[in-house]
VEXDREN-2710 file (C-alpha; in Angstrom, 1 decimal):
% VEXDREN-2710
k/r/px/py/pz
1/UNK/0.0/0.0/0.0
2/UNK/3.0/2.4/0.7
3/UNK/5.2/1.4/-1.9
4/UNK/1.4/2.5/-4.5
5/UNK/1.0/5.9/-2.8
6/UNK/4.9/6.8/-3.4
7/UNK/4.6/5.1/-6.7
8/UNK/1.8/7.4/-7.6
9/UNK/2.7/10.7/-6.1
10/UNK/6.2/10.1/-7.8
11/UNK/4.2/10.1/-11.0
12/UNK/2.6/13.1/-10.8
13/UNK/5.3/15.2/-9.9
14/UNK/6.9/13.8/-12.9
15/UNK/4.0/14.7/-14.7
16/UNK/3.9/18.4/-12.9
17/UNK/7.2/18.9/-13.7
18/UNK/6.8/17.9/-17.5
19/UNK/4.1/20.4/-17.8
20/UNK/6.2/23.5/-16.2
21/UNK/8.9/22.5/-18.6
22/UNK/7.0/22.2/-21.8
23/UNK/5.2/25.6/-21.0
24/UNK/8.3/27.1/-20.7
25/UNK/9.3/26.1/-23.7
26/UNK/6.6/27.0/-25.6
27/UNK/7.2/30.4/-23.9
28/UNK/10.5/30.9/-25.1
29/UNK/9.8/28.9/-29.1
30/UNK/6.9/31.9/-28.8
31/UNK/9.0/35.1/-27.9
32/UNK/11.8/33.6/-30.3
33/UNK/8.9/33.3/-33.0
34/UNK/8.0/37.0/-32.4
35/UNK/11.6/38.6/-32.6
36/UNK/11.5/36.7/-35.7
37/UNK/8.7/38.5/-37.7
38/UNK/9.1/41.3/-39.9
39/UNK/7.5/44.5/-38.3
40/UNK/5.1/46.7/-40.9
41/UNK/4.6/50.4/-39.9
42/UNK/1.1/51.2/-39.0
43/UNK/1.1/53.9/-42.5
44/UNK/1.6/50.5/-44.5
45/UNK/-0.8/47.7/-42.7
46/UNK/-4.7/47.3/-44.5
47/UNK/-6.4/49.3/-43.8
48/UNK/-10.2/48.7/-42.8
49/UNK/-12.9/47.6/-44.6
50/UNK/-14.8/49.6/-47.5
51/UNK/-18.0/48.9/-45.6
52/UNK/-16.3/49.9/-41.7
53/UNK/-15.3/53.6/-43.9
54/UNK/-18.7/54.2/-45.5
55/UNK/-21.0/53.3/-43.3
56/UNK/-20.1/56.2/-41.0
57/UNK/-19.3/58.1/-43.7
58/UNK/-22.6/57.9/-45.4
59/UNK/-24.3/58.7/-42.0
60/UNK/-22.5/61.9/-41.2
61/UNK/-23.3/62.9/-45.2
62/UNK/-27.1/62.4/-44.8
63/UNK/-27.3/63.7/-41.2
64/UNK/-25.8/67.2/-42.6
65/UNK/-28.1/66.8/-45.7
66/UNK/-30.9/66.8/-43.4
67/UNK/-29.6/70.1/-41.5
68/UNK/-28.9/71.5/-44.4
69/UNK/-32.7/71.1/-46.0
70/UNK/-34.2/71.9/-42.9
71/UNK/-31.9/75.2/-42.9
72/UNK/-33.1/76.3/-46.1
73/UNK/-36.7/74.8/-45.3
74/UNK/-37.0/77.5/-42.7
75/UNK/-34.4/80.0/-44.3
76/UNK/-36.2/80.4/-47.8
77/UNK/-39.4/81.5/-46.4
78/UNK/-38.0/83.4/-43.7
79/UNK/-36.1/85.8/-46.6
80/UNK/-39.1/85.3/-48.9
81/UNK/-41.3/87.3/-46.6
82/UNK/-38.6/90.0/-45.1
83/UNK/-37.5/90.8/-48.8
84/UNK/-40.3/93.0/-50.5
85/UNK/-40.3/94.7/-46.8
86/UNK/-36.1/95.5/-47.6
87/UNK/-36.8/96.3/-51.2
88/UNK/-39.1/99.1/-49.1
89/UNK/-37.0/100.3/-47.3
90/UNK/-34.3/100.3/-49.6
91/UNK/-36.4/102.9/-52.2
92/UNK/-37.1/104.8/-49.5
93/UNK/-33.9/105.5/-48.2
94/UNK/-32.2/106.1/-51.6
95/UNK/-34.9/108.1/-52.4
96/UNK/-34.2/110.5/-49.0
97/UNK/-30.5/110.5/-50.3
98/UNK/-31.2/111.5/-53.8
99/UNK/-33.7/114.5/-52.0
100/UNK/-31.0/115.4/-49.8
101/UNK/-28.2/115.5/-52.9
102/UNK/-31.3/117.8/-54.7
103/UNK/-31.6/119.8/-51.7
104/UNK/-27.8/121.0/-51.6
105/UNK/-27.9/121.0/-56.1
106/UNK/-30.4/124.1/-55.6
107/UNK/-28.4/125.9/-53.1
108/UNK/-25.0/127.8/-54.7
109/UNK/-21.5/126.3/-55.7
110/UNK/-19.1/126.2/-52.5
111/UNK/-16.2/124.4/-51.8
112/UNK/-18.3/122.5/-48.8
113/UNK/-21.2/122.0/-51.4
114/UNK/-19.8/121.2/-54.4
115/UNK/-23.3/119.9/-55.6
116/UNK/-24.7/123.0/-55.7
117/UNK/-25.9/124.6/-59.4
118/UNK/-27.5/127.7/-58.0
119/UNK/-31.6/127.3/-58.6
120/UNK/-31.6/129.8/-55.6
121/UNK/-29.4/132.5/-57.9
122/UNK/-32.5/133.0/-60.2
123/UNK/-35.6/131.2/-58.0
124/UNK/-35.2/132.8/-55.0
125/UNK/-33.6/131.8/-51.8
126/UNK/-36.1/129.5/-51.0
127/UNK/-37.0/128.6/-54.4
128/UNK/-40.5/131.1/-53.9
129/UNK/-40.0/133.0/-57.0
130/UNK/-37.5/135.7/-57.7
131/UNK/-36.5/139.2/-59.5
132/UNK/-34.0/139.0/-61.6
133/UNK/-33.0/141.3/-65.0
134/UNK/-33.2/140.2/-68.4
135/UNK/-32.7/141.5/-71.7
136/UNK/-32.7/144.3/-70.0
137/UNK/-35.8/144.4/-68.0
138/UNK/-36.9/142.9/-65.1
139/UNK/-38.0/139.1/-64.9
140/UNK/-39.7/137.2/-62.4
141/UNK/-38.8/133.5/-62.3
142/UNK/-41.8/131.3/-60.8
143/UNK/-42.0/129.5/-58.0
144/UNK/-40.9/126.2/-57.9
145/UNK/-42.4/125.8/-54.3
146/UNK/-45.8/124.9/-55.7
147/UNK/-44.7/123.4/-59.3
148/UNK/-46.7/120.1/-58.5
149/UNK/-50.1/122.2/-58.1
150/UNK/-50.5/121.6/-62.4
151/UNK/-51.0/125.2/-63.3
152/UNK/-52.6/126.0/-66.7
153/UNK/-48.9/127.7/-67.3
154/UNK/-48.2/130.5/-69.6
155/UNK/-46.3/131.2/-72.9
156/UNK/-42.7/131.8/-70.8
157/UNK/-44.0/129.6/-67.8
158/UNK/-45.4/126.2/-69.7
159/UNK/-47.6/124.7/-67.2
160/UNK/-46.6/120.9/-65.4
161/UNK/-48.7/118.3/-65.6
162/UNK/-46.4/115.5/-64.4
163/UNK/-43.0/114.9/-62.9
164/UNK/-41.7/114.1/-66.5
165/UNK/-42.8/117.6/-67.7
166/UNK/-40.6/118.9/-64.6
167/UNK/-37.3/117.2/-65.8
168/UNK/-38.0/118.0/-69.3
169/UNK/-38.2/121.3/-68.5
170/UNK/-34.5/121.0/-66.6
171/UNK/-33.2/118.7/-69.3
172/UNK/-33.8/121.1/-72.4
173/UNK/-34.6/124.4/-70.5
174/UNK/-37.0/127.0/-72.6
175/UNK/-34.1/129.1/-74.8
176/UNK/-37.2/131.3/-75.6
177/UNK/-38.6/132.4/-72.7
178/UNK/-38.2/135.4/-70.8
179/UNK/-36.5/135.5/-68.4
180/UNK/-34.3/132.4/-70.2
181/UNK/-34.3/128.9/-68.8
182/UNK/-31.3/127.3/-69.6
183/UNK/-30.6/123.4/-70.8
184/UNK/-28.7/122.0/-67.7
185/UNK/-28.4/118.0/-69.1
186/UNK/-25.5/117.3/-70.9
187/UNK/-27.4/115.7/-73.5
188/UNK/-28.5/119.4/-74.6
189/UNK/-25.1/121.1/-73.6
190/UNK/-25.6/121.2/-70.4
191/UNK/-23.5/120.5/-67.0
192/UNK/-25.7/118.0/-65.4
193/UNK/-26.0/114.4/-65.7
194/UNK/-29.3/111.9/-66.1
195/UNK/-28.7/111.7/-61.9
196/UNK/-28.4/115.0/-60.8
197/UNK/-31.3/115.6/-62.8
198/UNK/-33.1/113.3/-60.8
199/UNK/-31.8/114.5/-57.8
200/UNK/-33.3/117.9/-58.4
201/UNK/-36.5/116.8/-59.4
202/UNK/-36.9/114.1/-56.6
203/UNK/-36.1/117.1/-54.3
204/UNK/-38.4/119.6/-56.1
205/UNK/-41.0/116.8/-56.3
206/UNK/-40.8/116.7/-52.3
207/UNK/-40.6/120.4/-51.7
208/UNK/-44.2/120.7/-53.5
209/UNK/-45.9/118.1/-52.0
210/UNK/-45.7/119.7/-48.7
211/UNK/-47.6/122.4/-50.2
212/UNK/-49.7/121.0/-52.2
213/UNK/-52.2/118.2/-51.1
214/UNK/-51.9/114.8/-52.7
215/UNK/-55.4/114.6/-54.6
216/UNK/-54.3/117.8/-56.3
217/UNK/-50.8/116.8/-56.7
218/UNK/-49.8/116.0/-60.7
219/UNK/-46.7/114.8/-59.6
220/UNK/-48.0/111.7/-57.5
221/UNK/-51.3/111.4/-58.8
222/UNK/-52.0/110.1/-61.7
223/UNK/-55.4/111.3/-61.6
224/UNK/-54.5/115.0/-60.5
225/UNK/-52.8/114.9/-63.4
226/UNK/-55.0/113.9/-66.2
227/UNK/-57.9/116.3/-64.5
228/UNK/-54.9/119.1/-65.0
229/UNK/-54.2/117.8/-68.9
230/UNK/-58.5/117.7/-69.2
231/UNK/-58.8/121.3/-67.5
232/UNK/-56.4/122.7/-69.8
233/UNK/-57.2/121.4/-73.2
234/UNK/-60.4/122.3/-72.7
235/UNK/-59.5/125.5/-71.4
236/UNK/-57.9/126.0/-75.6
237/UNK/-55.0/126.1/-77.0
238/UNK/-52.9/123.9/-74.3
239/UNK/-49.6/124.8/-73.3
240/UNK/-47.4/122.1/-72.5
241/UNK/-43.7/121.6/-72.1
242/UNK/-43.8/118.4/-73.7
243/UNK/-45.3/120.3/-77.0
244/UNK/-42.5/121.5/-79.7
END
């Protein structure tokens, strides 16, 4: 019974030792196997798969497509609806800056208003009419305060029926009135150009209408100003500006 218990536990640490031994082996045949192999940089080892890139890829693409749309969902209307508004405001404030620029045209050259033309020289100061001679004699300019009201007008004042007949009038001046109205465009030898023109008869235009009231106004009603063309054809013989 002895001699089978030594018999046997001689075995196994036979057998325990075996094992240790061949692990370490296969420890060291590992590392050795290991040193062995050829190293590739990480630049140069495959990369992943086609389907691990685009898979995220494709995600990130159609969440920023959907931002993207609902940006411009929201965006589109938003500027639809602000934009006429703009436009608005837009006309209204380059039509106070043309004013302005016809406000300081009327007034006398200077060398801090180099816009001005000098209306005021033969118009008066404030554009009410003035004295001036001519041909020697004196003449008496109109006034340009009121030239919206549509006057029937006479032979060396033609009458204005419309903001046209107002920068006609500037464009090509009246040679043959008395006192004489000279051609300021520079299309009939004049100094002025198409917007300072415009400038002068925006401001002139906004000068009148706070004198004269808007159903009566030629200049901004189209109605006030075929009544005025009406009135004064059947008055006879109408005078016009825009007549040869």
């Amino acid at each position: 019974m002895l001699a089978a218990i030594n018999l046997a536990g001689a075995t196994l640490l036979v057998l325990g030792g075996l094992l240790v031994l061949a692990a370490a082996v296969v420890i060291v045949l590992r590392g050795r196997a290991r040193g062995q192999a050829i190293e590739i940089p990480p630049g140069m080892r495959p990369g992943p798969s086609d389907a691990a890139l685009e898979t995220p890829l494709l995600h990130k693409l159609q969440g920023w497509g959907v931002v993207m749309v609902a940006f411009f969902v929201v965006w589109f209307p938003f500027t639809w609806i602000r934009e006429p508004g703009q436009n608005l405001q837009q006309d209204r404030d380059l039509l106070e800056q043309s004013v302005d620029r016809g406000r300081r045209s009327v007034e006398p050259f200077s060398e801090s208003n180099q816009l001005g033309v000098g209306c005021v020289n033969c118009h008066g100061p404030e554009l009410q009419g003035g004295v001036i001679s001519s041909r020697g004699a004196f003449a008496f300019p109109p006034d340009l305060t009121n030239i919206c009201a549509g006057p029937f007008g006479t032979p060396a004042h033609p009458a204005i029926f419309s903001q046209d007949d107002i920068r006609q009038v500037i464009m090509e001046g009246r040679p043959a009135d008395d006192p004489i109205m000279p051609s300021w465009s520079i299309r009939f030898r004049g100094a002025l150009d198409d917007q300072q023109i415009d400038d002068l008869v925006n401001y002139l235009i906004e000068t009148s209408s706070e004198n004269v009231p808007f159903e009566d106004n030629v200049c901004l009603n189209p109605e006030a100003s075929a009544r005025a063309l009406e009135a004064n054809a059947e008055a006879g013989s109408p005078i016009n500006p825009r007549d040869p």
